[in-house]
LOKOLMAR-302600 format. One line per 2 residues: their letters; for each residue x, y, z of C-alpha. Coordinates in steps of 0.001 Angstrom, whole numbers, plus 500000, padded with zeros to 6 digits. Example, Ala and Ser with C-alpha at 12.3 -4.5 7.8 and 13.67 -1.06 7.14 Angstrom:
% LOKOLMAR-302600
as> 512300 495500 507800 ~ 513670 498940 507140
***
This chain:
% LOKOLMAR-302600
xx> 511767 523937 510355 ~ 513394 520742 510993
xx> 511760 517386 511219 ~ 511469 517402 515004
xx> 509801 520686 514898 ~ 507755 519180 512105
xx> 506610 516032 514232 ~ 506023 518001 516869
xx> 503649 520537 514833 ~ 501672 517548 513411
xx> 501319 515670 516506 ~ 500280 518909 518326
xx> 497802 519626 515484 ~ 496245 515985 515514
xx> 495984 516374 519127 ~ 493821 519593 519126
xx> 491835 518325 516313 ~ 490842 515708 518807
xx> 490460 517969 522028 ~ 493045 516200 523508
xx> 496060 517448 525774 ~ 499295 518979 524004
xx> 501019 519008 527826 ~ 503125 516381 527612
xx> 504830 515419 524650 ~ 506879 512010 524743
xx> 510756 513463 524310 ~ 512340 510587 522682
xx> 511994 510303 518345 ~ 510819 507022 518111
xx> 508288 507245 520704 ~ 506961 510407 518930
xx> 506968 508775 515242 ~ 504406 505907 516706
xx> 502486 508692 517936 ~ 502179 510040 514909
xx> 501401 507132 513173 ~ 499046 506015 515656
xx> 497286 509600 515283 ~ 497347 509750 511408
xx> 495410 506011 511596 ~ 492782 506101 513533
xx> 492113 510070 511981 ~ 488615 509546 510238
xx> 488637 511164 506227 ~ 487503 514770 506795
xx> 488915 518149 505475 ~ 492218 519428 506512
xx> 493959 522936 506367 ~ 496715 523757 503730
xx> 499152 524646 506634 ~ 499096 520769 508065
xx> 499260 519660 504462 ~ 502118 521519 503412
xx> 503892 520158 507086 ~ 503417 516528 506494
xx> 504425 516869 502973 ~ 507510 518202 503341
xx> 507906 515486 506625 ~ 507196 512403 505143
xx> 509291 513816 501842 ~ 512256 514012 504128
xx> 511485 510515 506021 ~ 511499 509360 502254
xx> 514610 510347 501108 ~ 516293 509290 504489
xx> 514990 505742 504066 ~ 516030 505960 500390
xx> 514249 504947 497508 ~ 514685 502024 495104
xx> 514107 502859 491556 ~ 512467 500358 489501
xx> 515211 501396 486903 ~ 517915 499616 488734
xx> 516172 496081 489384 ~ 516761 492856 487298
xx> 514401 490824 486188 ~ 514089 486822 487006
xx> 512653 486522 483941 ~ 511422 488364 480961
xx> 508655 491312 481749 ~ 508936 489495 485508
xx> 511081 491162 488573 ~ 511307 489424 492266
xx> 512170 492415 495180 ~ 512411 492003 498770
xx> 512103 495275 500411 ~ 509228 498372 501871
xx> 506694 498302 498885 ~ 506594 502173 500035
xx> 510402 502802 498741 ~ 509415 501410 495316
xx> 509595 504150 492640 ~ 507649 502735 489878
xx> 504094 503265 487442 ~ 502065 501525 490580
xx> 502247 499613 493552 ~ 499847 497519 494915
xx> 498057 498020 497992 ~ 495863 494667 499787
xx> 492812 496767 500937 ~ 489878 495821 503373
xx> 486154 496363 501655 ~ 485999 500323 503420
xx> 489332 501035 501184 ~ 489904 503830 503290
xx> 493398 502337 505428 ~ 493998 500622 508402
xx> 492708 502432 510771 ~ 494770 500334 513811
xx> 497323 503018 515680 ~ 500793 501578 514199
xx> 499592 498194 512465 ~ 502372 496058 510588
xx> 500046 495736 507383 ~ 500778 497072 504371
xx> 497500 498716 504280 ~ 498204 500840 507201
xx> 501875 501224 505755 ~ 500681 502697 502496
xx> 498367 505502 504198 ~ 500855 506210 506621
xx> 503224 507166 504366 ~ 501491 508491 501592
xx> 499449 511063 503558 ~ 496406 511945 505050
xx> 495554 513280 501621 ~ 494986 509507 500599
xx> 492432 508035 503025 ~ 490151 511725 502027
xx> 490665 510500 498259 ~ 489720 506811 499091
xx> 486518 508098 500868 ~ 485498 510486 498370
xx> 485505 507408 495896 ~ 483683 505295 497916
xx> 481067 507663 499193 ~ 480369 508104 495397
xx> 480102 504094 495055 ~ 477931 503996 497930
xx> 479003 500409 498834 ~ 482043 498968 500044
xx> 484131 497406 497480 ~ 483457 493457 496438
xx> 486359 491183 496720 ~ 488468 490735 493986
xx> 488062 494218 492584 ~ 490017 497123 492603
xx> 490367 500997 492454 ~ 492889 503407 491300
xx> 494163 506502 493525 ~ 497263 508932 493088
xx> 499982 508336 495374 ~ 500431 511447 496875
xx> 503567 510957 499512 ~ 504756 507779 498226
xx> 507751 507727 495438 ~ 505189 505483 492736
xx> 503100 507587 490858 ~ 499682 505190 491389
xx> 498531 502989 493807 ~ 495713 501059 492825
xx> 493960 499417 495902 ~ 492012 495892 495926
xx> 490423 493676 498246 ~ 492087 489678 498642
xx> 489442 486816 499893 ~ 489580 486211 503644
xx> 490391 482121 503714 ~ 488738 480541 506747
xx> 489772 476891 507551 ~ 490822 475868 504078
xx> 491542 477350 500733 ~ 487769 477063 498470
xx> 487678 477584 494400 ~ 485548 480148 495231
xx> 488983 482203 497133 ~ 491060 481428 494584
xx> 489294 482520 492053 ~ 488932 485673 493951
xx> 492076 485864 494118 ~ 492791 485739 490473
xx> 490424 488427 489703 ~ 492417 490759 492256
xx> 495483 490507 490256 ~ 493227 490518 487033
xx> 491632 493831 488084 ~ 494989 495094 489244
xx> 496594 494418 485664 ~ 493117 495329 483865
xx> 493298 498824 485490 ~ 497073 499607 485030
xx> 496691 498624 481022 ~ 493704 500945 481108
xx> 495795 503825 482643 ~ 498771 503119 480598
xx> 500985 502398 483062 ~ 504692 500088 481826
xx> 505019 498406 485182 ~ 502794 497512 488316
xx> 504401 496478 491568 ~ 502298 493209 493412
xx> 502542 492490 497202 ~ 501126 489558 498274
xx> 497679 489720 498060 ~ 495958 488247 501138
xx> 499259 486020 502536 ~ 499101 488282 505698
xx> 495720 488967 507620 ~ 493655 487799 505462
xx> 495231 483938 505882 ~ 495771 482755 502595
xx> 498041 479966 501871 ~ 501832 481415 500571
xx> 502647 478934 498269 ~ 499666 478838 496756
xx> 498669 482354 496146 ~ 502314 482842 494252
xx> 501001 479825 492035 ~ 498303 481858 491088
xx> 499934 484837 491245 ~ 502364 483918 488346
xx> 499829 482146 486672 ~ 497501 485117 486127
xx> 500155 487537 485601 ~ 501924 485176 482954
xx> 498640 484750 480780 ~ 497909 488433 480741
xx> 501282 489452 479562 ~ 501248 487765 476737
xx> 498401 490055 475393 ~ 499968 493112 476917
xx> 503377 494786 477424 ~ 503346 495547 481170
xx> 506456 494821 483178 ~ 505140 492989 486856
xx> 507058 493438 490091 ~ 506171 490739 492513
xx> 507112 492621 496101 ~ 507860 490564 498992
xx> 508479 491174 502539 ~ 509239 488545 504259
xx> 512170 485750 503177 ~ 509558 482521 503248
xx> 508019 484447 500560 ~ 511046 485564 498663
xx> 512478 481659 498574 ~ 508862 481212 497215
xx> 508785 483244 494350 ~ 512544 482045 493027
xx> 511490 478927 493380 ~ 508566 479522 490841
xx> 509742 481863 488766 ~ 512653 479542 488455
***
């Protein structure tokens, strides 16, 4: 089966799961890949069969390795135990990567959202979103800010991603969201020390949706990282996206 015949299987499948028409497929690839997407977001957590499982693995395992990966191997650091990479958090092979959840921690649920929340589940799987809900239907709460949970991967070419949920800044940036903040990347850190894992990939934790100031959440974001490395021997990846960010980082870390 080829990955056309693969789309087309899932997309059918997602479509019957909903009662919907299977008529009138778009033709075109990228058409059908934001269908698919779209589909796989706004699917609620719920059991799946092995057959659609072993479909999507093997798609999104070929999407991977057509993208290509970056290994974590191959980057340089900007300073010592510190790396700075622009580039799709969801290419990163590393211990972890870190995804900037909303308090359900169960995705994006938007059909074909830029965030990296919806990028994450997209691309790691349905498999993740069931996972996320399990957790939380144990918890019986949403998550509080500045926390964070642990998951396996699944799809994605990291072996952890551990999930946590920024401050939402309203008209100006209060102690109370930066501290917050802090205890995001504190958590993150906290949890991949506890799992043993020798390096953690950071995006940047509420800059996007969630409307907190750039600069200043990469002064806090080296900060915290800094002071907990030099109690433990975990290698940090600070991920960025977009170039503002990226001339903000080497400007700190230089």
């Amino acid at each position: 089966m080829n990955q056309s015949e693969r789309r087309i299987r899932l997309i059918n499948f997602l479509l019957e799961e909903m009662n919907q028409s299977t008529d009138e497929l778009p033709d075109d690839e990228g058409t059908q890949k934001k269908l698919l997407r779209g589909l796989m977001n706004i699917r609620p957590p719920k059991k799946i069969s092995d057959e659609f499982l072993k479909i999507q693995d093997e798609y999104l395992q070929t999407e991977l390795r057509s993208k290509g990966i970056t290994k974590f191997s191959d980057l340089k650091p900007i300073r010592e135990k510190i790396f700075l990479w622009q580039g799709d958090i969801t290419l990163l092979e590393c211990d972890a990567i870190v995804n900037a959840a909303n308090s359900g921690m169960t995705g994006c649920y938007v059909p074909n959202h830029r965030c990296i929340d919806n990028a994450i589940h997209t691309f790691a799987g349905v498999q993740l979103r069931n996972f996320c809900a399990e957790i939380m239907e144990r918890q019986g709460y949403e998550e509080p800010t500045g926390t964070a949970k642990i998951t396996p991967a699944f799809n994605l070419p990291c072996k952890f991603v551990i999930h946590t949920v920024g401050p939402i800044v309203g008209a100006e940036v209060t102690e109370r969201d930066e501290k917050f903040l802090i205890s995001c990347y504190r958590s993150c850190l906290e949890l991949a020390a506890e799992n043993n894992l020798k390096n953690i990939a950071f995006c940047c934790i509420s800059t996007g949706e969630f409307h907190f100031p750039n600069f200043r959440a990469a002064e806090l974001a080296i900060q915290t990282v800094s002071e907990f490395q030099r109690e433990n021997n975990i290698e940090v990846i600070f991920n960025v996206f977009k170039d503002e960010d990226l001339k903000i980082y080497r400007s700190l870390l230089k």
